[in-house]
VOGU-3710 file (C-alpha; in Angstrom, 3 decimals, decimal comma):
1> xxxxxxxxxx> 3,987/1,229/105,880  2,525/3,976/108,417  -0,746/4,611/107,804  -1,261/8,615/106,920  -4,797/8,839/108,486  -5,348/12,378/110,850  -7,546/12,650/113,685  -10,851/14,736/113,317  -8,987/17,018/115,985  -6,148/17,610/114,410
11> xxxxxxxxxx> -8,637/18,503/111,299  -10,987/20,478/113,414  -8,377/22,419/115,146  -6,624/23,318/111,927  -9,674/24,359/110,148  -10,319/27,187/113,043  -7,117/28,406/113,037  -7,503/28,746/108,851  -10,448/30,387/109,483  -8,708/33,062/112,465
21> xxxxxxxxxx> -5,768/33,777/110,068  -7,775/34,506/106,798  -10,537/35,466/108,322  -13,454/33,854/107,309  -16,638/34,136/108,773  -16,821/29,990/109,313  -14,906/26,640/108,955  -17,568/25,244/106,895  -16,458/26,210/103,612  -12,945/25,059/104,670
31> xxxxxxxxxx> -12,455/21,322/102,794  -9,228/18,764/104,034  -7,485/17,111/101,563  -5,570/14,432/102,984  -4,039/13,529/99,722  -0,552/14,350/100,910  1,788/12,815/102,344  4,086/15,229/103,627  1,717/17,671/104,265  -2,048/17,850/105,171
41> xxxxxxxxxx> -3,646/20,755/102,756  -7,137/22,347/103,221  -8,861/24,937/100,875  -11,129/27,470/100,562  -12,998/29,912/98,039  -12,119/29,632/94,721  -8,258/29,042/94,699  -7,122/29,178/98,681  -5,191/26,783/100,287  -3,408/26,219/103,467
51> xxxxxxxxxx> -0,453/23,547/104,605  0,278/21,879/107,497  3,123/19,526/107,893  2,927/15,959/109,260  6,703/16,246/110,719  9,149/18,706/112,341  11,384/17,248/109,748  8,958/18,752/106,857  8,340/21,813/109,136  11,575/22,567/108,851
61> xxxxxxxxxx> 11,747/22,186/105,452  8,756/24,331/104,551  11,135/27,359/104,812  12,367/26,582/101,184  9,476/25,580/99,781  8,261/28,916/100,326  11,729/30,140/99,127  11,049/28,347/95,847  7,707/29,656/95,400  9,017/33,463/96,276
71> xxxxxxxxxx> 11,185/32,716/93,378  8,826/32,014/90,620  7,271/35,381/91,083  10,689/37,169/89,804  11,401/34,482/87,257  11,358/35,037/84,121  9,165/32,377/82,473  5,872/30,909/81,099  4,531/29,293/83,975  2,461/29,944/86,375
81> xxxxxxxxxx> 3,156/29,260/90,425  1,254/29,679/93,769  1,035/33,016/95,662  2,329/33,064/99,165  -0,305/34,802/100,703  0,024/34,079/104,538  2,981/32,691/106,683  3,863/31,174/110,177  6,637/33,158/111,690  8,030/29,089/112,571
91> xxxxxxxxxx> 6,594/27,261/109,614  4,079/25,697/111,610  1,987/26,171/108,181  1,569/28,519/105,192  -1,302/29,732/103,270  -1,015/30,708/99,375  -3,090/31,050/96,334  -3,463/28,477/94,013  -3,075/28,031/90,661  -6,438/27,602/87,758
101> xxxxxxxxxx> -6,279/24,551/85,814  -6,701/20,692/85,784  -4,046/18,269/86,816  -2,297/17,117/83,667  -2,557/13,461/85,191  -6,533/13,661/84,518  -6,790/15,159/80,952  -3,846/13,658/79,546  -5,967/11,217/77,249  -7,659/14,132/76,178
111> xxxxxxxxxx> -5,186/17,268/74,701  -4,082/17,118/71,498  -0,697/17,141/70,331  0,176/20,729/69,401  -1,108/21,236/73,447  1,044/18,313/74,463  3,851/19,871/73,296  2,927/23,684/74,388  3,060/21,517/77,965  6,452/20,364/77,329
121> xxxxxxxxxx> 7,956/23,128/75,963  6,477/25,190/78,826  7,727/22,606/81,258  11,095/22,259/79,717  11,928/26,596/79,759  10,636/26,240/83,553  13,309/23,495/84,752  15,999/25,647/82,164  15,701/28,654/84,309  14,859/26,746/87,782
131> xxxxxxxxxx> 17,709/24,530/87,736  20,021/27,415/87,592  18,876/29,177/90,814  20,651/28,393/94,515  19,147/28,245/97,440  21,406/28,093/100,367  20,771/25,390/102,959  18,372/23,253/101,105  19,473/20,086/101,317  21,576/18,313/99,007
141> xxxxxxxxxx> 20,820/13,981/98,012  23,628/12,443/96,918  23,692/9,140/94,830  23,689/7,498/98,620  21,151/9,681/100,100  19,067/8,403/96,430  19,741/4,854/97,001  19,082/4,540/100,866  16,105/6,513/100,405  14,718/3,821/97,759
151> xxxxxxxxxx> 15,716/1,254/100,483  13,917/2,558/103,092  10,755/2,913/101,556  11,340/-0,709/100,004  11,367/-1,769/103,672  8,494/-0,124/104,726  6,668/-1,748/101,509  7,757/-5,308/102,356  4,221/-6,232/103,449  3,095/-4,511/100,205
161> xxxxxxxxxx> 5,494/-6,646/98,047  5,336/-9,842/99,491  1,266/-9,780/98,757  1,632/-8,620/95,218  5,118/-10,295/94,245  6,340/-14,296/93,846  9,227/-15,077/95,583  11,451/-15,051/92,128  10,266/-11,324/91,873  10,802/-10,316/94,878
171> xxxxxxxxxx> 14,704/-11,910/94,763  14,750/-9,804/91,668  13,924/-6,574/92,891  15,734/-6,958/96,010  19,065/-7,505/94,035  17,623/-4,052/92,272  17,066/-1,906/95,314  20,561/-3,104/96,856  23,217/-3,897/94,313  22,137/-3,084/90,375
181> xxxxxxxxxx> 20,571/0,799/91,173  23,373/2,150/93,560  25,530/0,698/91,204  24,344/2,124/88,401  24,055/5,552/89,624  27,472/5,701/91,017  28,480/4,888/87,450  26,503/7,499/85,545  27,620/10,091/88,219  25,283/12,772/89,871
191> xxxxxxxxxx> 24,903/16,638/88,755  22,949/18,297/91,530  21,075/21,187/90,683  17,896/22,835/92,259  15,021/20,759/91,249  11,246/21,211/92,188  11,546/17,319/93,087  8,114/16,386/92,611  7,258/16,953/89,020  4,856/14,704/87,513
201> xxxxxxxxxx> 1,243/15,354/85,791  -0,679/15,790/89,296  1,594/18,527/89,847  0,939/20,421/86,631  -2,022/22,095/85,734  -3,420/23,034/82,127  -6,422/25,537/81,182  -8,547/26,270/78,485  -6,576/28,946/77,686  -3,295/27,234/77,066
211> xxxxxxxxxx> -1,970/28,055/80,797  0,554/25,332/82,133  0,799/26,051/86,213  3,199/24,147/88,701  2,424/23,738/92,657  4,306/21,471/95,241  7,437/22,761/95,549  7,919/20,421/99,226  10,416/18,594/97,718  12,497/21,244/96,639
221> xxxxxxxxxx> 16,254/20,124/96,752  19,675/19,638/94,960  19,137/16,432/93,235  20,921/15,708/90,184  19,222/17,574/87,050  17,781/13,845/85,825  15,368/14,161/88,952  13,184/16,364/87,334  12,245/14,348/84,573  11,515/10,718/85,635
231> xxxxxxxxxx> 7,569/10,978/85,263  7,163/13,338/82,311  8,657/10,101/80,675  4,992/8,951/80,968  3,730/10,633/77,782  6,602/10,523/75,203  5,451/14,073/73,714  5,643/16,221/76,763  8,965/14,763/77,520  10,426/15,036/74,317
241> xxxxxxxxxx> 9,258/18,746/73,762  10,623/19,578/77,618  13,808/18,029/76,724  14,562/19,890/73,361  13,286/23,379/74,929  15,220/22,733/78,177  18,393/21,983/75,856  19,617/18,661/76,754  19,052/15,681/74,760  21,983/13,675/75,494
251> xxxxxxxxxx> 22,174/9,981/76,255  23,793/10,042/79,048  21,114/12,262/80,587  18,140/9,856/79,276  20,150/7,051/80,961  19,890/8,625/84,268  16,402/9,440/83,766  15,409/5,806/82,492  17,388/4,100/86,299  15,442/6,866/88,607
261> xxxxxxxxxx> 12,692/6,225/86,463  12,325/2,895/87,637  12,936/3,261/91,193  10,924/6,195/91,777  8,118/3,014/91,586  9,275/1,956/94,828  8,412/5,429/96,364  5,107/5,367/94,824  4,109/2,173/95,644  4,664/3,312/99,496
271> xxxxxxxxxx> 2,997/6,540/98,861  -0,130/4,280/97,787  0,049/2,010/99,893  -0,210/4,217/102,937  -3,232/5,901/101,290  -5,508/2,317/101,104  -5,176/3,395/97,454  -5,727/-0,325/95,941  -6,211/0,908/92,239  -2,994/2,722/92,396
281> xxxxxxxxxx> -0,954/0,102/94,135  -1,944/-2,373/91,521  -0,812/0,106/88,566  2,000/0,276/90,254  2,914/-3,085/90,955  2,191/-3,868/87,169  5,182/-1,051/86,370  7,325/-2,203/88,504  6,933/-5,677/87,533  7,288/-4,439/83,348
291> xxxx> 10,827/-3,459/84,998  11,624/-6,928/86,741  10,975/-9,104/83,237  12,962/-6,594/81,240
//
């Protein structure tokens, strides 16, 4: 797995040209995030943030991202988005204001029902709407754009796997990631709409006052509808209230949800793995192993 460390130059360089664009008086109050992984994102002031892709390949796709985000202003529903507030004429970056709240991910232990399910409902009117937009020339994943993305990153993760894995596991999940997921998505079939492609609790945000926000709209694609689902399954509440508000309860659409479910593990087991993140590799590991014993 790459690692996804930047050089201070990269960092420093950045920061002044932040700094030129919004015109601040100094890059010290400008603070990298290197959380990413498609993206490196720095911020500043109160809610401020610029992003700067890691690839031509995300460069390029940073023109509908910023599509998405244009659309959320006109959009007709209860949560809240980013502000474009400063763009690259070539999508070398983009700067935009954020949105108030905490990441779901980090006071999920801590809401009560009743603001559980003002989360889901919230969540579930959003992807209603969303998923009905079009946005010529985003890209499109098909079932075999879905499985041979899971492969690659499997690949990548090999060194990952065969450290955390026994040898009967890793068999097991092999024979997942190249015969019993393909499969299984060719035979529930694929519904591409617009998704925000990225939507789990990091990416949603929750005040005081009852606000639900959404950022991180990199991933923005046609992916079948299921897509957008596959981590709210983490707390049964949210999902449940996003899937009777967004209108679609059906088993056939939980099935699809429950197979991308799983091998959306794969992804984030890369993802931590090229961070260092060793806490989040090992939750990880422990899902994906749940899955293997089933």
């Amino acid at each position: 797995m790459p690692s996804q460390k930047t050089d201070a130059s990269i960092i420093e360089n950045e920061k002044q040209l932040i700094k030129d664009t919004a015109g601040l008086s100094s890059t010290d109050e400008i603070i990298f995030n290197d959380r990413g992984w498609d993206s490196r994102v720095y911020s500043f002031g109160d809610c401020y943030y610029f992003k700067f892709p890691r690839s031509e390949k995300i460069q390029s796709r940073y023109k509908y991202e910023i599509a998405a985000i244009k659309f959320m202003a006109n959009l007709n529903v209860r949560i809240v988005a980013q502000k474009i507030l400063w763009e690259h004429p070539a999508n070398a970056y983009f700067g935009y204001e954020g949105v108030q709240g905490q990441p779901v991910s980090s006071i999920i232990d801590k809401l009560e029902s009743s603001q559980k399910q003002t989360v889901g409902n919230v969540l579930g009117d959003f992807l209603k709407h969303f998923h009905e937009l079009k946005l010529p020339g985003a890209r499109t994943m098909s079932l075999e754009d879905e499985s041979k993305q899971i492969q690659r990153w499997y690949e990548d993760s090999k060194a990952i796997i065969q450290k955390w894995f026994t040898e009967t596991e890793q068999h097991k999940l092999h024979n997942l990631v190249y015969e019993e997921w393909p499969s299984k998505l060719i035979e529930l079939g694929s519904e591409p709409v617009l998704c925000h492609g990225d939507l789990h609790f990091e990416n949603v945000l929750y005040d005081e006052s009852g606000t639900v926000g959404i950022i991180d709209f990199g991933d923005v694609a046609y992916f079948d509808r299921s897509k957008d689902f596959l981590e709210l399954e983490e707390d049964e509440e949210i999902f449940g209230a996003a899937l009777k508000t967004y209108g679609n309860q059906d088993s056939h659409l939980k099935q699809k949800i429950a197979v991308r479910q799983a091998m959306i593990q794969i992804i984030n087991l890369g993802f931590h793995a090229g961070k260092d993140d060793e806490a989040n590799i090992e939750r990880t590991v422990e899902k994906i192993r749940a899955k293997l014993h089933m």
